[in-house]
The first five atom37 places (N, CA, C, CB, O) and aatype in JSON, in Angstrom:
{
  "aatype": [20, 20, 20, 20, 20, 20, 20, 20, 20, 20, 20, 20, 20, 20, 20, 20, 20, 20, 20, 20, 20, 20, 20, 20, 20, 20, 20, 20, 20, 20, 20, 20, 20, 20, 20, 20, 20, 20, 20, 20, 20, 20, 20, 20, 20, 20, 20, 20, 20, 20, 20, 20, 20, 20, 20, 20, 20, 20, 20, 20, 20, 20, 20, 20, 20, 20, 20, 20, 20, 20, 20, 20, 20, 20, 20, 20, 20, 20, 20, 20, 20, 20, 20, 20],
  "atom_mask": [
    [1, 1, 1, 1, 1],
    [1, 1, 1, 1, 1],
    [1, 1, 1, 1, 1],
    [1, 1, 1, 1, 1],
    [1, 1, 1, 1, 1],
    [1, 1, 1, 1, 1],
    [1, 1, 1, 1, 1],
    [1, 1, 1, 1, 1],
    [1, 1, 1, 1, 1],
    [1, 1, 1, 1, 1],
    [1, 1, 1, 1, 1],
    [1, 1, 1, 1, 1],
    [1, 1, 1, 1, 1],
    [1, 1, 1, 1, 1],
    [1, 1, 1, 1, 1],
    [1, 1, 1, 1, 1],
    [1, 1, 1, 1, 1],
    [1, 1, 1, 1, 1],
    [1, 1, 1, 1, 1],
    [1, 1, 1, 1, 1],
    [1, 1, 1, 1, 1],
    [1, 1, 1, 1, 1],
    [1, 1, 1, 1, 1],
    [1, 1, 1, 1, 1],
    [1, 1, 1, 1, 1],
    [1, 1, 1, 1, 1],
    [1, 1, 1, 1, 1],
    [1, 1, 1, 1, 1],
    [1, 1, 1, 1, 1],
    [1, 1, 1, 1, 1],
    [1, 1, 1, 1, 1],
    [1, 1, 1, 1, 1],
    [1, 1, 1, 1, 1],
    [1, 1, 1, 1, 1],
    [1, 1, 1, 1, 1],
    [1, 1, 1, 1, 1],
    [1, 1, 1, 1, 1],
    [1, 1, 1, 1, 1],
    [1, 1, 1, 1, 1],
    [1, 1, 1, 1, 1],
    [1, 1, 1, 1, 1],
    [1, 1, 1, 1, 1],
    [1, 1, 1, 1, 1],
    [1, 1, 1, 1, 1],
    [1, 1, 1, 1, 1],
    [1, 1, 1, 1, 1],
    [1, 1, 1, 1, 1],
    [1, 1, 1, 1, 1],
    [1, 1, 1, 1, 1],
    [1, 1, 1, 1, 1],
    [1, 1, 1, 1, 1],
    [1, 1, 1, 1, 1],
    [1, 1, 1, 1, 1],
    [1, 1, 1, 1, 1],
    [1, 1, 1, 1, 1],
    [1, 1, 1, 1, 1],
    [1, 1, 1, 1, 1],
    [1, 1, 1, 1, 1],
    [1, 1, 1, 1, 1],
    [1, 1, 1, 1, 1],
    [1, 1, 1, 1, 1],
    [1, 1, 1, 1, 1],
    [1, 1, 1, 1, 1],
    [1, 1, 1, 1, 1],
    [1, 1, 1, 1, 1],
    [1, 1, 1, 1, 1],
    [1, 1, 1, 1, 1],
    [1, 1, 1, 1, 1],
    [1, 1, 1, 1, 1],
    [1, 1, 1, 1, 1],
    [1, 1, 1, 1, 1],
    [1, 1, 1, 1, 1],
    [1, 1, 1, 1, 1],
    [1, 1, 1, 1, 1],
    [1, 1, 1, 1, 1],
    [1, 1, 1, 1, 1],
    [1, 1, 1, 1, 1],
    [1, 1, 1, 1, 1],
    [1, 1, 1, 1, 1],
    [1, 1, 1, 1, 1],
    [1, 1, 1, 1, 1],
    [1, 1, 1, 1, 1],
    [1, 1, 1, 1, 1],
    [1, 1, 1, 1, 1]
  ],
  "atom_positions": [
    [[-27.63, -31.98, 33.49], [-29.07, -32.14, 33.33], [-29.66, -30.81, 32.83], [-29.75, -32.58, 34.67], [-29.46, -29.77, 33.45]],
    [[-30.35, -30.88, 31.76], [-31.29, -29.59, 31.07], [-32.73, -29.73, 31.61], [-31.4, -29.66, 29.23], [-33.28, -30.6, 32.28]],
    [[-33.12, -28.61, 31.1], [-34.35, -28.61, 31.32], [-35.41, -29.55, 30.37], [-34.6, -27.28, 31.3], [-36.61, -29.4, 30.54]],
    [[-35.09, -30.18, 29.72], [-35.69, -31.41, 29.4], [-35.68, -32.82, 29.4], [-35.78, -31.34, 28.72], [-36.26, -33.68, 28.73]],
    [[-34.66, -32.86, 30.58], [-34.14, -34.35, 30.86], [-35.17, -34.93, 31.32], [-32.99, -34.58, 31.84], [-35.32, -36.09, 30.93]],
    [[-36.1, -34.43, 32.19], [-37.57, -35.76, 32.53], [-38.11, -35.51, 31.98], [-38.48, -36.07, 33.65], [-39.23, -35.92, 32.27]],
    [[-38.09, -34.75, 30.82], [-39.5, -35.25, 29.23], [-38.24, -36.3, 28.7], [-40.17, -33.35, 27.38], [-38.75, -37.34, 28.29]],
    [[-36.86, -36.32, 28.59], [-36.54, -37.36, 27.77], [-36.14, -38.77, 28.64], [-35.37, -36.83, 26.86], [-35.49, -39.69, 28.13]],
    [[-36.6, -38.78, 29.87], [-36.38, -39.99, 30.65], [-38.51, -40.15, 30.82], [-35.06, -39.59, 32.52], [-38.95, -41.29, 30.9]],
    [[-39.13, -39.42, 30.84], [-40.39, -40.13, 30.32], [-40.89, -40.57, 29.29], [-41.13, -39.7, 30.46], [-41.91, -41.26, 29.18]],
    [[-39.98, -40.06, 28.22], [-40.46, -40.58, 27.03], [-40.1, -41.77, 26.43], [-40.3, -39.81, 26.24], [-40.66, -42.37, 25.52]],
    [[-38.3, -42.23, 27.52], [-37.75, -43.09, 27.27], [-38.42, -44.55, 28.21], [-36.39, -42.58, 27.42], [-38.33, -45.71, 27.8]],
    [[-38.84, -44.27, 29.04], [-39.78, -44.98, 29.74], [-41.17, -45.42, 28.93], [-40.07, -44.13, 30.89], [-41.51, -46.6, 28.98]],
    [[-41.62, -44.87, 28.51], [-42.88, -44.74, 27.56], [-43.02, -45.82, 26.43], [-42.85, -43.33, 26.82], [-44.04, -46.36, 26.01]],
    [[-41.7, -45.98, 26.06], [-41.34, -46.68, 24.66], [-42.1, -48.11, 25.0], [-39.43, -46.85, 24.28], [-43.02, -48.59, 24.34]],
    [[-41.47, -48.69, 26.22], [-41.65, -50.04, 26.48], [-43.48, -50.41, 26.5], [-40.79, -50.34, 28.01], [-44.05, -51.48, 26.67]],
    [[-43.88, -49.36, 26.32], [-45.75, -49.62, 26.33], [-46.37, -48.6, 25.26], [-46.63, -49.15, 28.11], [-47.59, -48.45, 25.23]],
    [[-45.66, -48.03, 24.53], [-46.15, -47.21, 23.69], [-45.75, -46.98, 22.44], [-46.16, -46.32, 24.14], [-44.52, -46.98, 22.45]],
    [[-46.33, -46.7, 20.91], [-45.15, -46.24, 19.59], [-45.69, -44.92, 19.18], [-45.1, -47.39, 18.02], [-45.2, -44.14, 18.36]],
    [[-47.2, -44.74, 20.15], [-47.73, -43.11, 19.37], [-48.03, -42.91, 20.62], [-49.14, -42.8, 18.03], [-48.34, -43.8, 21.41]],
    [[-47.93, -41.1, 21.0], [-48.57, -40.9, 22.01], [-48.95, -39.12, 21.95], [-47.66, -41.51, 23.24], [-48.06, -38.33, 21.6]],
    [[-50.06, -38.72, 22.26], [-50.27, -37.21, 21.97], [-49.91, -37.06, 23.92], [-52.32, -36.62, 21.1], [-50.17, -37.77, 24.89]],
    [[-49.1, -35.56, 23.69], [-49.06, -35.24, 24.83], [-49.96, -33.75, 24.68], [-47.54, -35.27, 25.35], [-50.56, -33.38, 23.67]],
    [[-49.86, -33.05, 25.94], [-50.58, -31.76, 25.71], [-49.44, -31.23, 26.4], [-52.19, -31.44, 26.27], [-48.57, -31.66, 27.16]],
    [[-49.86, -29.88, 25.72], [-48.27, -29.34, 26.05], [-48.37, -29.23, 27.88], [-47.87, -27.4, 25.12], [-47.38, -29.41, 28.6]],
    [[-49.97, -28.84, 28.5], [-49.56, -28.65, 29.8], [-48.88, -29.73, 30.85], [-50.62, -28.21, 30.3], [-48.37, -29.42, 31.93]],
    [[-49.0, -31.1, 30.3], [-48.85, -31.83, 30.54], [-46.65, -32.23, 30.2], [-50.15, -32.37, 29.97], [-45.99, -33.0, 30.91]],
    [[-46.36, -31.82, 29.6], [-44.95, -31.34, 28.87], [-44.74, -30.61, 30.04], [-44.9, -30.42, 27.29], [-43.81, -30.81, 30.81]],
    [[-45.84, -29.57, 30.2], [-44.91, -28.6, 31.45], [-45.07, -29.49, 32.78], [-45.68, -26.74, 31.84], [-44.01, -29.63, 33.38]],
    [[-45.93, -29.98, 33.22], [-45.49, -30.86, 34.38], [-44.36, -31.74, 34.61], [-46.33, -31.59, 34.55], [-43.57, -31.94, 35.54]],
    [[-44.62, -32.36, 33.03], [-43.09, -33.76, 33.42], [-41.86, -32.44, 33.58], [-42.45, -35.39, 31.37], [-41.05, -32.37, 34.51]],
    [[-41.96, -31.54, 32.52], [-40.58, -31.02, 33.26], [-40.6, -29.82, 34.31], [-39.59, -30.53, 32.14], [-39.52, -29.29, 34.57]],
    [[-41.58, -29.43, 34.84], [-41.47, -29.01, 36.16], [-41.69, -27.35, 35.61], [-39.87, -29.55, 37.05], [-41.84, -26.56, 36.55]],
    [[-41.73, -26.68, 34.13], [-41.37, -25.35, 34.25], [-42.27, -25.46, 32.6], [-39.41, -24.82, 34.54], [-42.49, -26.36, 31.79]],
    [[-42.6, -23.94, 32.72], [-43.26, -23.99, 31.21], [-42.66, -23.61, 30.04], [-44.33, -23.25, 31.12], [-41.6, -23.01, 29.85]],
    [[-43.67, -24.12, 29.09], [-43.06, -24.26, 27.88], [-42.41, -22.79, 27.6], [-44.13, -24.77, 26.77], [-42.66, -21.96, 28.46]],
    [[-41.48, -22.3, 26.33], [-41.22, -21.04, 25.96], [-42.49, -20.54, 25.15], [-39.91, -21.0, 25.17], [-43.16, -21.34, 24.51]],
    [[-42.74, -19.49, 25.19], [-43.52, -18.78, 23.94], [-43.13, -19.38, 22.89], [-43.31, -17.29, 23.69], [-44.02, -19.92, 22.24]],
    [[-42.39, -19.44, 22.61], [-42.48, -20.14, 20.9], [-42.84, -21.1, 20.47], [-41.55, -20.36, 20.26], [-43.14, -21.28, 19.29]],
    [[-42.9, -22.26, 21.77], [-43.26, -23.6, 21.42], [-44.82, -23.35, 21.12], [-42.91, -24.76, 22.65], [-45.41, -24.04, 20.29]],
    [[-45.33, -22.56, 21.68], [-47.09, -22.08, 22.06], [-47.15, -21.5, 19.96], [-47.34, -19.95, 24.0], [-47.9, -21.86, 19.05]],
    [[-46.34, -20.83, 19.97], [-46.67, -19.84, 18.5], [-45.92, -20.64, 17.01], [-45.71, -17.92, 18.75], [-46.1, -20.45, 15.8]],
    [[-45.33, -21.27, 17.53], [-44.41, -21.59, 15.93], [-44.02, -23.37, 16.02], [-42.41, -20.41, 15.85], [-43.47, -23.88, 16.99]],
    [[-44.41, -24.05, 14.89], [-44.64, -25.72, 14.8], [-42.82, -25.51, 14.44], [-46.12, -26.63, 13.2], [-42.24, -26.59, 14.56]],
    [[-42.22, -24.78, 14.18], [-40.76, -25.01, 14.05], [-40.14, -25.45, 15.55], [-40.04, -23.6, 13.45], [-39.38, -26.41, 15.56]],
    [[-40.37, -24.9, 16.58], [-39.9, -25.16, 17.37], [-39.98, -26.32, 17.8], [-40.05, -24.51, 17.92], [-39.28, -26.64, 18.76]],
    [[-40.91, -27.3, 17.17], [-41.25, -28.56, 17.6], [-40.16, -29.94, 16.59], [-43.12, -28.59, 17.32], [-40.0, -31.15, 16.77]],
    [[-39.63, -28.97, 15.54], [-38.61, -29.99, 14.48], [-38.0, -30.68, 15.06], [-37.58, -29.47, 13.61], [-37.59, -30.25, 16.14]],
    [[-37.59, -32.19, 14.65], [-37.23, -32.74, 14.63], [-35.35, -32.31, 14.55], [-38.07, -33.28, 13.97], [-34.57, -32.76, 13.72]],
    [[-35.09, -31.54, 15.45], [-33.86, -31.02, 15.09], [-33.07, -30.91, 15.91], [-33.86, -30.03, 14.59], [-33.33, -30.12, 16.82]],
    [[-31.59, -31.77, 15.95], [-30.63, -31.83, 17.45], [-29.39, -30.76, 17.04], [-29.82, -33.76, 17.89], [-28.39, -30.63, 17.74]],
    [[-29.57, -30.19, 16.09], [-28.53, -29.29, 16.09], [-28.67, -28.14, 17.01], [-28.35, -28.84, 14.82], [-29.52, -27.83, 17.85]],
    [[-27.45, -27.53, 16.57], [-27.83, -25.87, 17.39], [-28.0, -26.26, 18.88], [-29.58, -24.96, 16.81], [-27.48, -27.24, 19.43]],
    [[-29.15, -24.93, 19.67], [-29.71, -25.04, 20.93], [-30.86, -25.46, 20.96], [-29.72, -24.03, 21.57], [-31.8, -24.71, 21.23]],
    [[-31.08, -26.99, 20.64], [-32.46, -27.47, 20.14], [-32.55, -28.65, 21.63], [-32.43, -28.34, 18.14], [-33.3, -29.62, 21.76]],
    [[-31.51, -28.12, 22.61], [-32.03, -29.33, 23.33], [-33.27, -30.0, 23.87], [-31.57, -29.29, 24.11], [-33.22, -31.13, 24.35]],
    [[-34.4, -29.26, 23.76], [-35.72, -29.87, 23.6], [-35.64, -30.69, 22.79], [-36.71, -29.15, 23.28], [-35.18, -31.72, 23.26]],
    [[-35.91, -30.76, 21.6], [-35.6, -31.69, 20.37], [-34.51, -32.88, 20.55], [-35.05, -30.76, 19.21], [-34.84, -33.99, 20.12]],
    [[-33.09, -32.7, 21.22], [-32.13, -33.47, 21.36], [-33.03, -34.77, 22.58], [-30.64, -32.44, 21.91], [-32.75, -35.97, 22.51]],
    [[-33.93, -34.32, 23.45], [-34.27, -35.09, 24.13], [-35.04, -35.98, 24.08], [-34.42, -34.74, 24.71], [-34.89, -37.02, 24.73]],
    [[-36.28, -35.68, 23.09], [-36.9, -36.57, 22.48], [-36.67, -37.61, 21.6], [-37.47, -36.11, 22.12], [-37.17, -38.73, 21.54]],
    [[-35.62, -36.9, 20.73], [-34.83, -37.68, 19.48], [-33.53, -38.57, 20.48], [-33.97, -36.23, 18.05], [-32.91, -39.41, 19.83]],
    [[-33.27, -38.47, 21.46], [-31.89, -39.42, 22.48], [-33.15, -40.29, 22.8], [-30.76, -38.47, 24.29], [-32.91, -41.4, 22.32]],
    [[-34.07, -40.3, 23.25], [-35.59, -41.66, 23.98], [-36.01, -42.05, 22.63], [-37.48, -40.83, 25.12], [-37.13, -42.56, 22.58]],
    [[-35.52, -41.95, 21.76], [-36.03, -42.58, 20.7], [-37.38, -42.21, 20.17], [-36.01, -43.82, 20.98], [-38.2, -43.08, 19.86]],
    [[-37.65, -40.75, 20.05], [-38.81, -40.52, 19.51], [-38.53, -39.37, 18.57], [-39.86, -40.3, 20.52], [-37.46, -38.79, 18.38]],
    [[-40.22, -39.06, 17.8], [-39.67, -37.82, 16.7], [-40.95, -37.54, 17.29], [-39.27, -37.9, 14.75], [-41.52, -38.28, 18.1]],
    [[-41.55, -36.06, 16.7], [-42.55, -35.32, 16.39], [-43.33, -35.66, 15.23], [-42.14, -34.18, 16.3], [-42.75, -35.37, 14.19]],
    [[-44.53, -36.23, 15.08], [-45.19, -36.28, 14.45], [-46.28, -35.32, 13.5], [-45.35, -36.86, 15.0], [-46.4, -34.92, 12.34]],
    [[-47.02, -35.25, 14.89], [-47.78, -34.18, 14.51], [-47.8, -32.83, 15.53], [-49.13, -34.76, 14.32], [-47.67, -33.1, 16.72]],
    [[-47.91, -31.85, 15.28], [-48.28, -30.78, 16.41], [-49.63, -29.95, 15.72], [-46.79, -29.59, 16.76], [-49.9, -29.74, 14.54]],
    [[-50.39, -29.56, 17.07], [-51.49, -29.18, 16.82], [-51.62, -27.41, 17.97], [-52.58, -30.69, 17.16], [-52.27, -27.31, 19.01]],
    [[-50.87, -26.39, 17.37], [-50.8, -25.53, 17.91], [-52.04, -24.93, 19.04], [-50.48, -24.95, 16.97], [-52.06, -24.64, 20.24]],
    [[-53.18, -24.93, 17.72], [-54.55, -24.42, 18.43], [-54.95, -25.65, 19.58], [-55.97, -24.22, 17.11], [-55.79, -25.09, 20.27]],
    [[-54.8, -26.73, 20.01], [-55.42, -27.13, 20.67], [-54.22, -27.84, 22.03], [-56.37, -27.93, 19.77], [-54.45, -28.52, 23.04]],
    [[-53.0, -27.32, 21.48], [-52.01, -27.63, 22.4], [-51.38, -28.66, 22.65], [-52.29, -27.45, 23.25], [-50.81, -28.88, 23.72]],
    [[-51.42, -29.56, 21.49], [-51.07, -30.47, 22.06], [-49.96, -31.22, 21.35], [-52.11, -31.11, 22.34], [-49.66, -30.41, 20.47]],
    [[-48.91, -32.6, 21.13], [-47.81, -32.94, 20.17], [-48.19, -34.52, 20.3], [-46.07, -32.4, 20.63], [-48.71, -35.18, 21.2]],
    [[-47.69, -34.8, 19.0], [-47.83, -36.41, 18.89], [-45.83, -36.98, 18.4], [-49.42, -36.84, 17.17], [-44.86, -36.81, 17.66]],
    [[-46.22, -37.5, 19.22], [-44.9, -38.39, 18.99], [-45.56, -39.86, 18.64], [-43.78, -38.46, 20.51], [-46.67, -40.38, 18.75]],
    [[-43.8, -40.39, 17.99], [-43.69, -41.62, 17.52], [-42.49, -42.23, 17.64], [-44.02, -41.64, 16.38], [-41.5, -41.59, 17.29]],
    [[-42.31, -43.59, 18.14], [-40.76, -44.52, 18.24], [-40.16, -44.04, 16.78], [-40.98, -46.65, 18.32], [-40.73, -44.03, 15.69]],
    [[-39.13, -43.75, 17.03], [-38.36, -44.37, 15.86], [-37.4, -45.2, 15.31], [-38.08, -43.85, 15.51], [-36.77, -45.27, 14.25]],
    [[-37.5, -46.06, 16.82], [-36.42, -47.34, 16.69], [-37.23, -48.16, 16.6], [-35.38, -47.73, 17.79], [-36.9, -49.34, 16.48]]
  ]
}
């Protein structure tokens, strides 16, 4: 278990009532219990759609069947979308 396994078991939960959903990031830090890194706060890269590498943030969203849509740095917050 990583540190993003209950953002990717809430998000996988989510599916069955949802296909868009904005989260805020403080809300990201609750489901998983610890806060975000600085980078997620400063740079929309960290939010890619990307399971390579040490992207397991990314691996968790993209395993519940979702991507990143939009991110909105200044106001904190990420939009996801199904992609099954």
């Amino acid at each position: 278990m990583n540190k993003y396994s209950p953002l990717e078991k809430y998000l996988y939960y989510l599916k069955r009532y949802d296909t868009v959903i904005n989260l805020p990031f403080a809300e990201i830090e609750e489901i998983i219990g610890k806060p975000l890194p600085p980078s997620a706060h400063k740079h929309p890269a960290w939010w890619a759609n990307d399971s390579t590498g040490s992207h397991t943030h990314a691996r968790a969203w993209m395993r519940a069947g979702w991507k990143v849509d939009h991110i909105d740095l200044a106001n904190e917050y990420v939009e996801f979308s199904v992609t099954e």
